[in-house]
BAMILO-524663 format. One line per field, with one value per residue: residue in three letters; x, y, z of N, C-alpha, C in turn. Coordinates in nm, 2 decimals, padded with zeros to 4 digits. Example, Ala and Ser with C-alpha at 12.3 -4.5 7.8 and 13.67 -1.06 7.14 Angstrom:
<sites>
doti = [ALA; SER]
nc1 = [01.32; 01.28]
nc2 = [-00.57; -00.22]
nc3 = [00.78; 00.71]
cac1 = [01.23; 01.37]
cac2 = [-00.45; -00.11]
cac3 = [00.78; 00.71]
cc1 = [01.32; 01.29]
cc2 = [-00.33; 00.00]
cc3 = [00.78; 00.79]
</sites>
This chain:
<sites>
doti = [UNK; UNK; UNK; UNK; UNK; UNK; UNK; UNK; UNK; UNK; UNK; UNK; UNK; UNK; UNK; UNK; UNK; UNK; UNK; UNK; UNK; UNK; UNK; UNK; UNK; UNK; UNK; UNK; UNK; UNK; UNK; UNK; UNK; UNK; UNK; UNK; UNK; UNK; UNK; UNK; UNK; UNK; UNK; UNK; UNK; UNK; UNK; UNK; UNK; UNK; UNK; UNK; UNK; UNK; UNK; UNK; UNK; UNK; UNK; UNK; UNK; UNK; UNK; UNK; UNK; UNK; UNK; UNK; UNK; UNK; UNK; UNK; UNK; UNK; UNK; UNK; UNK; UNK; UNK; UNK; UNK; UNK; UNK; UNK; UNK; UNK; UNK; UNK; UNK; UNK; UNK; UNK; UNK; UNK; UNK; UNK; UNK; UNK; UNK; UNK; UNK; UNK; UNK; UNK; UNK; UNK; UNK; UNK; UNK; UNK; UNK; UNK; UNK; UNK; UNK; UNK; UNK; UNK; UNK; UNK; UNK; UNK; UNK; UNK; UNK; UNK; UNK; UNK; UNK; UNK; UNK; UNK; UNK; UNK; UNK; UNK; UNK; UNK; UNK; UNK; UNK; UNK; UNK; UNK; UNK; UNK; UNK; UNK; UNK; UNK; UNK; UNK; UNK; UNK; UNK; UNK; UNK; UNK; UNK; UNK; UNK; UNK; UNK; UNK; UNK; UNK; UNK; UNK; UNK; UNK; UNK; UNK; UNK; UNK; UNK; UNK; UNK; UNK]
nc1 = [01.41; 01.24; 01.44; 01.43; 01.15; 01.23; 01.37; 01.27; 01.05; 01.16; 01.31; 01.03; 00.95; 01.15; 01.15; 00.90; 00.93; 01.17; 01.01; 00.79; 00.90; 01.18; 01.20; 01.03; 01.16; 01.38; 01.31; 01.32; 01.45; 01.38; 01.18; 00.85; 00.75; 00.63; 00.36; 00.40; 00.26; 00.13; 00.06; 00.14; 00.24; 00.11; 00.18; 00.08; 00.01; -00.09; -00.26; -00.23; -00.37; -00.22; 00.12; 00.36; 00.59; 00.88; 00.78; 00.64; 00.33; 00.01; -00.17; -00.56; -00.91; -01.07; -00.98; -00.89; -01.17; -01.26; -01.13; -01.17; -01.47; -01.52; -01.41; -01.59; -01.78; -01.75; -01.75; -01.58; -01.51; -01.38; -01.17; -01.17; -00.96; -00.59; -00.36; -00.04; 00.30; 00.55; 00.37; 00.20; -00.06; -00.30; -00.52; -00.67; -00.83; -01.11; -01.20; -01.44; -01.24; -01.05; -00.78; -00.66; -00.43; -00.37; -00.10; -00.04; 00.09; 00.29; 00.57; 00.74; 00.68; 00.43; 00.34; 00.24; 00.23; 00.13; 00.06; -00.04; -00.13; -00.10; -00.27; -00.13; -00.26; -00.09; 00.13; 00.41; 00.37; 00.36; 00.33; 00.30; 00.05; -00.18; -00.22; -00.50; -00.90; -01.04; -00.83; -00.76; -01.01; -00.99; -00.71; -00.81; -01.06; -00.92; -00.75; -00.97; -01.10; -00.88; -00.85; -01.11; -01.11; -01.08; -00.78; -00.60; -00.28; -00.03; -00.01; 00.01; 00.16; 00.37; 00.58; 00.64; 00.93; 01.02; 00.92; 01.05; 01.30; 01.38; 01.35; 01.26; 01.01; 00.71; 00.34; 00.08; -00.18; -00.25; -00.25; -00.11; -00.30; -00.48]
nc2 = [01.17; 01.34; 01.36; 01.10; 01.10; 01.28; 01.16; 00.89; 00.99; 01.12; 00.89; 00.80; 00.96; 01.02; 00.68; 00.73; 00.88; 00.76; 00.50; 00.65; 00.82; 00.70; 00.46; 00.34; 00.41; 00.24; 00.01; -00.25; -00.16; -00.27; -00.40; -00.54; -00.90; -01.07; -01.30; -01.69; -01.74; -01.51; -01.22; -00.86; -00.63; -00.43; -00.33; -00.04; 00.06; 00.37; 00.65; 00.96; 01.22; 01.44; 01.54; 01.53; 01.67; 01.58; 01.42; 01.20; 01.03; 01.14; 01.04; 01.03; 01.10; 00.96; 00.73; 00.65; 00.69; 00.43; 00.24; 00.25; 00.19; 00.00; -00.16; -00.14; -00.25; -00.54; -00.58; -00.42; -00.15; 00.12; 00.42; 00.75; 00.85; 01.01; 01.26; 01.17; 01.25; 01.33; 01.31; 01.08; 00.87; 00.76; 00.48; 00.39; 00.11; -00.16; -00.49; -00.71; -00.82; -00.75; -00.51; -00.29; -00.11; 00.09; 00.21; 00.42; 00.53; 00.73; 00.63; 00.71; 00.84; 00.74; 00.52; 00.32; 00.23; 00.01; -00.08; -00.28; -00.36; -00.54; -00.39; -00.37; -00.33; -00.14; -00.23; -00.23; 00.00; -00.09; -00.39; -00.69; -00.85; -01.08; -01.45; -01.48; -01.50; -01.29; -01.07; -01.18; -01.12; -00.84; -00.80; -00.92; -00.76; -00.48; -00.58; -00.63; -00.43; -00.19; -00.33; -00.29; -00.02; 00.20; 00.26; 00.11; -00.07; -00.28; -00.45; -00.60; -00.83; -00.87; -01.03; -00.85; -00.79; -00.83; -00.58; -00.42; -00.45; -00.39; -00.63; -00.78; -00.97; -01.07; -01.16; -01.20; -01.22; -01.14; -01.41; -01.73; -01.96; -01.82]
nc3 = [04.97; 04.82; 04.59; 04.50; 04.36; 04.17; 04.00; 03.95; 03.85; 03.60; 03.45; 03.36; 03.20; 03.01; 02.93; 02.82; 02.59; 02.43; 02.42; 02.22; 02.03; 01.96; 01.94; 01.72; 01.47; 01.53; 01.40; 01.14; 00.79; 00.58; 00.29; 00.32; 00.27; 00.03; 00.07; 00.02; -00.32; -00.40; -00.48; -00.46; -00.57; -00.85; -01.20; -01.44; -01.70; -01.83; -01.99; -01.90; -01.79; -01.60; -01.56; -01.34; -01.13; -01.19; -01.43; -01.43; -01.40; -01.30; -01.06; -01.13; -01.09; -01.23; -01.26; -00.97; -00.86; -00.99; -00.86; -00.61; -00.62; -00.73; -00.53; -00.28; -00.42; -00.37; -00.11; 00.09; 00.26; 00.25; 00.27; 00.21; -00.05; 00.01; -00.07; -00.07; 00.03; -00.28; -00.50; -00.50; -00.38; -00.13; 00.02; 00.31; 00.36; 00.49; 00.46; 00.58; 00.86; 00.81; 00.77; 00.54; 00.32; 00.02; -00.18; -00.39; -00.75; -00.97; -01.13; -01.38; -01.70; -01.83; -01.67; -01.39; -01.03; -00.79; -00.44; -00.22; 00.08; 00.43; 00.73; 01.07; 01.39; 01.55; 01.50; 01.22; 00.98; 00.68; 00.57; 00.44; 00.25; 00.41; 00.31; 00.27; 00.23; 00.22; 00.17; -00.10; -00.23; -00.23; -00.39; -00.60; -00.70; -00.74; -00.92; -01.17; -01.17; -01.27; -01.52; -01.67; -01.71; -01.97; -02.22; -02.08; -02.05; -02.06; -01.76; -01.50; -01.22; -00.94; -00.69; -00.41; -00.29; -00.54; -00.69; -00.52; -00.54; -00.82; -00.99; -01.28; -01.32; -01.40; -01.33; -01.47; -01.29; -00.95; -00.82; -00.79; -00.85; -00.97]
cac1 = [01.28; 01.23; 01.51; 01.38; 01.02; 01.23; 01.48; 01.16; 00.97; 01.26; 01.31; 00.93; 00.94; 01.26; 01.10; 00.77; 00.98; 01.18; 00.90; 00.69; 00.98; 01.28; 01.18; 01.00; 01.30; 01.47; 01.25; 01.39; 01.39; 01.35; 01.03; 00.78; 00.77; 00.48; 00.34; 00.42; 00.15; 00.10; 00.16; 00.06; 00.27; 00.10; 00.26; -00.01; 00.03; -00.26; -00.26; -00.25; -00.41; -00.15; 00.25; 00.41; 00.75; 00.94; 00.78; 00.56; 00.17; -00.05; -00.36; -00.70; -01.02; -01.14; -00.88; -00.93; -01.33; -01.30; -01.03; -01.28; -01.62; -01.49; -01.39; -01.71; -01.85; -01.72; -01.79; -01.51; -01.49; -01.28; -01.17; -01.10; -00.79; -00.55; -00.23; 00.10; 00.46; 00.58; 00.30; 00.11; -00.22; -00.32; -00.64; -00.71; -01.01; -01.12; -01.30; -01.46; -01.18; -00.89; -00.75; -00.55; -00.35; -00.33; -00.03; -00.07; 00.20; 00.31; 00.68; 00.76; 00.61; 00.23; 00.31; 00.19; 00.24; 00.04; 00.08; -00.11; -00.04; -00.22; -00.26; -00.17; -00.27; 00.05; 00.26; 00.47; 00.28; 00.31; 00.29; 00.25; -00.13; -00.21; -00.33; -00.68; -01.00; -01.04; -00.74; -00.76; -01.10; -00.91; -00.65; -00.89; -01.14; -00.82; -00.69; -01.04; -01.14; -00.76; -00.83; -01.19; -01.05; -00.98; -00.65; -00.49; -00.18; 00.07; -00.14; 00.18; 00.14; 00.47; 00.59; 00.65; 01.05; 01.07; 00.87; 01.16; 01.43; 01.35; 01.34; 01.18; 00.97; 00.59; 00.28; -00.07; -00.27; -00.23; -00.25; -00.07; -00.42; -00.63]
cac2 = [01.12; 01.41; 01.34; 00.98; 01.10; 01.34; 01.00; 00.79; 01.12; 01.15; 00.80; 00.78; 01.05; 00.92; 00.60; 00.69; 00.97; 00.64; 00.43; 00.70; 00.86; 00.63; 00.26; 00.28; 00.42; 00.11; -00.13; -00.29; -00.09; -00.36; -00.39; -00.65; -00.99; -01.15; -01.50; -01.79; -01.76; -01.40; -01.06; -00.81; -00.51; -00.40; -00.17; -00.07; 00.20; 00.43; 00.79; 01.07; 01.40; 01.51; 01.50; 01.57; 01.79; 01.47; 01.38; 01.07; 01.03; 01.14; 00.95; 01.12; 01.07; 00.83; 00.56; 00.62; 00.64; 00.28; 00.16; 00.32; 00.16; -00.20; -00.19; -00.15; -00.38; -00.65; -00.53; -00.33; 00.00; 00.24; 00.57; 00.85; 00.90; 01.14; 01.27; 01.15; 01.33; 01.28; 01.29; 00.96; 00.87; 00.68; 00.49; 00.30; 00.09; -00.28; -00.60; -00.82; -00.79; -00.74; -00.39; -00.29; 00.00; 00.09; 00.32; 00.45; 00.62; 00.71; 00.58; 00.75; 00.84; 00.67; 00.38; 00.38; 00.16; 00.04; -00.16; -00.35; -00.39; -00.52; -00.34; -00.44; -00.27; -00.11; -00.30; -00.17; 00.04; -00.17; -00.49; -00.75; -00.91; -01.27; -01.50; -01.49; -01.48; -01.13; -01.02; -01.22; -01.04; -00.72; -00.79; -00.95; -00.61; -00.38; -00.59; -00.63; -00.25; -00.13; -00.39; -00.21; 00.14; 00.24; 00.31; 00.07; -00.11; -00.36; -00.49; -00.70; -00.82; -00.84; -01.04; -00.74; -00.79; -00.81; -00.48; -00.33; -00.45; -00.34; -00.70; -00.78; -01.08; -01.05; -01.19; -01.18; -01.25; -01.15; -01.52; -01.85; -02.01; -01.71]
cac3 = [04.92; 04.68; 04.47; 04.43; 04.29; 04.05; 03.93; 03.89; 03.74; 03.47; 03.39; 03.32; 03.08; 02.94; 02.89; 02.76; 02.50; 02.34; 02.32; 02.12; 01.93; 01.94; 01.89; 01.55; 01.43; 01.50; 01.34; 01.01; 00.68; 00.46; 00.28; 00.35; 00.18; 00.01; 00.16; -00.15; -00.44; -00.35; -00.58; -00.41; -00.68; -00.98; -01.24; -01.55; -01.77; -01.88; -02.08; -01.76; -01.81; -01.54; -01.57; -01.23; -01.20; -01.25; -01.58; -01.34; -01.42; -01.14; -01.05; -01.19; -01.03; -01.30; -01.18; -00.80; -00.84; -01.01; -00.76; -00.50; -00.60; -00.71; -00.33; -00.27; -00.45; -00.33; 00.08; 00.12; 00.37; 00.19; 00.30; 00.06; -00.08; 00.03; -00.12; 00.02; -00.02; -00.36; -00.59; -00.48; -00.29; -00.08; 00.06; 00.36; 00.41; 00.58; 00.46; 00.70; 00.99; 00.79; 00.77; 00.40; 00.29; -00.08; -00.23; -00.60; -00.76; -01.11; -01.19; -01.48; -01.82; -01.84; -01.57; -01.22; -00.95; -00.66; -00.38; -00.16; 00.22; 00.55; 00.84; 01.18; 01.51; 01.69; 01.41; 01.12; 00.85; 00.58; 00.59; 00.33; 00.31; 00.43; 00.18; 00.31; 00.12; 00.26; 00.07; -00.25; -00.28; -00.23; -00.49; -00.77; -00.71; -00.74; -01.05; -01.25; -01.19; -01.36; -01.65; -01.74; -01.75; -02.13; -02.20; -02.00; -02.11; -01.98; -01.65; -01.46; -01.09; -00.91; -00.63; -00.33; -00.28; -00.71; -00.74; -00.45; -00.59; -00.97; -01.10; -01.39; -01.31; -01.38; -01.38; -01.52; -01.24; -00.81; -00.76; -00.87; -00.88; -01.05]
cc1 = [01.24; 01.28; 01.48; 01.28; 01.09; 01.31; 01.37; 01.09; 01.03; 01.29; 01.19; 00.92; 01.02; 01.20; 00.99; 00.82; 01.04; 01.10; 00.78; 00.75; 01.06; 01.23; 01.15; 01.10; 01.41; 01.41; 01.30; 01.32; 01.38; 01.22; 00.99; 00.79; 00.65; 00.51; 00.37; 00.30; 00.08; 00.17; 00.11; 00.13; 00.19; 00.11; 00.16; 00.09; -00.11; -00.19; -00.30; -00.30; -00.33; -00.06; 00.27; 00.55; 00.85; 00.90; 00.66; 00.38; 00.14; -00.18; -00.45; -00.79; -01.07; -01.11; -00.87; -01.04; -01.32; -01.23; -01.16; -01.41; -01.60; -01.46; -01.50; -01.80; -01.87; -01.71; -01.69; -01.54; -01.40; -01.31; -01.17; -00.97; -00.69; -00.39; -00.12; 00.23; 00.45; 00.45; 00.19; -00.01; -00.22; -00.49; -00.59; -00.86; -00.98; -01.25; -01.30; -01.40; -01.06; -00.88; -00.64; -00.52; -00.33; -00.27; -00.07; 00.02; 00.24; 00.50; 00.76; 00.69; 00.46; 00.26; 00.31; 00.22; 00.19; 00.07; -00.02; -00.10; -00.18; -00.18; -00.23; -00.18; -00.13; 00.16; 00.37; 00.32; 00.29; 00.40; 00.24; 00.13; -00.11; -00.27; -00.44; -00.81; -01.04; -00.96; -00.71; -00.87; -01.06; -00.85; -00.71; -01.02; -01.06; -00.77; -00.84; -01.14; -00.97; -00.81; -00.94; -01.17; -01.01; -00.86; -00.55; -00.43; -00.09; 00.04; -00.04; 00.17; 00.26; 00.50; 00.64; 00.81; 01.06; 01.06; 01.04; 01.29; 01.49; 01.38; 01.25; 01.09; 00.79; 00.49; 00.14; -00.21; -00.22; -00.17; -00.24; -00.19; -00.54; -00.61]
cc2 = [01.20; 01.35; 01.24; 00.97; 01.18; 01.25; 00.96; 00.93; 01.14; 01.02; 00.76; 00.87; 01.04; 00.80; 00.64; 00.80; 00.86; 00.55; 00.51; 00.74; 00.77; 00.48; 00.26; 00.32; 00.31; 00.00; -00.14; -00.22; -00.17; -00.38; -00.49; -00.76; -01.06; -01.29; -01.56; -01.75; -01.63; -01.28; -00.97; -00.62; -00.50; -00.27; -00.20; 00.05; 00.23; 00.57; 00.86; 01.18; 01.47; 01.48; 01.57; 01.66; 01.68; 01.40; 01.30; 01.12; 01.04; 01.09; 01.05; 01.02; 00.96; 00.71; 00.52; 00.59; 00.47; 00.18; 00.15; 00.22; 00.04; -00.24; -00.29; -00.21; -00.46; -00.69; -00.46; -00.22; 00.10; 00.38; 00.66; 00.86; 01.01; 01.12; 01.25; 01.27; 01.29; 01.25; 01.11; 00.99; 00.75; 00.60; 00.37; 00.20; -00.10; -00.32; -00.72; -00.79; -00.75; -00.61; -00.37; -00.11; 00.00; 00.22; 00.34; 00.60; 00.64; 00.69; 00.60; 00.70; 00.81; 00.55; 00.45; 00.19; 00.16; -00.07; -00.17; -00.40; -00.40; -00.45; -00.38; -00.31; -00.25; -00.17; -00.17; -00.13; -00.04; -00.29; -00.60; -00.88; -01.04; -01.33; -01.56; -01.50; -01.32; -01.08; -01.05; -01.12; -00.90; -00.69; -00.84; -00.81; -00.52; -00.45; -00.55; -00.46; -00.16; -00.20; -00.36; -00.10; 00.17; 00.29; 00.24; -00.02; -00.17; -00.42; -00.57; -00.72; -00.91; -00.89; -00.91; -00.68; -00.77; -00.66; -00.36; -00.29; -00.45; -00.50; -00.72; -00.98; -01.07; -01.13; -01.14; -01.14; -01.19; -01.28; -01.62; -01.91; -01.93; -01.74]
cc3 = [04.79; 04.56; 04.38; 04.31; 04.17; 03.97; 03.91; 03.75; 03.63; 03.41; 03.30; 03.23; 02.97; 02.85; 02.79; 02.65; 02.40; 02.31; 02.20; 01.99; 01.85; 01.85; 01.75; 01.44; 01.43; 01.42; 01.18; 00.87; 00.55; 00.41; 00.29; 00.22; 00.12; 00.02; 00.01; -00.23; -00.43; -00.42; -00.56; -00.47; -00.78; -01.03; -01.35; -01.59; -01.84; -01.89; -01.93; -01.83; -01.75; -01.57; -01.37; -01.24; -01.28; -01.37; -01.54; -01.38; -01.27; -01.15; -01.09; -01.15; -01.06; -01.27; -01.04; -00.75; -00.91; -00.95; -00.64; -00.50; -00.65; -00.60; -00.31; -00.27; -00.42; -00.11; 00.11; 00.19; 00.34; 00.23; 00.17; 00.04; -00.07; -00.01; 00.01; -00.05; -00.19; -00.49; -00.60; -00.37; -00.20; -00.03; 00.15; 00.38; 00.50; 00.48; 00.52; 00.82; 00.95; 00.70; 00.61; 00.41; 00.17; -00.12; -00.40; -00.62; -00.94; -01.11; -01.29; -01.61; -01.73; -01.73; -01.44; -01.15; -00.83; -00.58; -00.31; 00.01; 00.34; 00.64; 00.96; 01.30; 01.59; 01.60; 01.32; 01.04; 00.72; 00.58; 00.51; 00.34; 00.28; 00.30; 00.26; 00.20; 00.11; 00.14; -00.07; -00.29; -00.28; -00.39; -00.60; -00.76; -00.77; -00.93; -01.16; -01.28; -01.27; -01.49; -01.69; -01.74; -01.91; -02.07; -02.11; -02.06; -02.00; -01.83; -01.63; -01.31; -01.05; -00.76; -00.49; -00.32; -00.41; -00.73; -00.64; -00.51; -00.76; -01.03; -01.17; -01.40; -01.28; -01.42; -01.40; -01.42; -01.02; -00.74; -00.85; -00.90; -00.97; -01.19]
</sites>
């Protein structure tokens, strides 16, 4: 009878060790795909005050406070931003019900790159955002606060798989309709 409770008692530890550690390790390393009419990459370029070791522009306040407060504007819930690995940032926040994730990164020289991603509960971490109204308001706040910043240059929004797979296919706007 013992032995049994220590075979269940070990399987249960077993178990609940691969589902915390193991599994998300299996889940597919391909990056997310954006919905049709949907561009949810943009690469700008803007003059950095910082270089990184790699040569890469690092975000400065000025560009995260007006990433940060055009959120805002528009009802957004934004966290602060906190450094990731690698010389990028991040910020999470929520509008209305729907959860986002934004990366920001510099790419070399004066260009930076940011992405755009939904959130799901218990899901994958990034996750390419619905075409909602939620999220369009997202990504037209995010584009029209980069394109009042002086100094910015080349302003390009980038289907999500193009931006991965370094093609060179860009457009003007987040959205085939904008």
């Amino acid at each position: 009878m013992i032995w049994l409770l220590v075979v269940l008692g070990s399987a249960l530890v077993l178990g609940t060790y691969y589902v915390l550690f193991q599994r998300p390790r299996l889940r597919s390393t391909r990056p997310p795909v954006d919905v049709p009419g949907v561009r949810s990459a943009l690469t700008f370029e803007r003059a950095s005050l910082e270089m990184g070791d790699e040569g890469d522009a690092i975000p400065d306040a000025v560009l995260l406070d007006a990433i940060s407060e055009a959120l805002e504007r528009v009802g957004a819930e934004a966290g602060t931003w906190r450094w990731d690995k690698d010389e990028c940032v991040e910020l999470e926040g929520i509008i209305g019900v729907d959860p986002f994730f934004i990366t920001l990164g510099g790419v070399g020289g004066p260009r930076f790159l940011l992405h755009v991603y939904a959130r799901t509960l218990g899901g994958p971490r990034y996750v390419a955002p619905p075409r909602s109204e939620s999220m369009r308001t997202v990504l037209s706040a995010i584009d029209s606060a980069v394109r009042r910043l002086p100094g910015i240059a080349a302003i390009r929004w980038q289907r999500r798989e193009d931006s991965y797979n370094g093609a060179r296919t860009y457009f003007d706007a987040p959205f085939d309709d904008a």
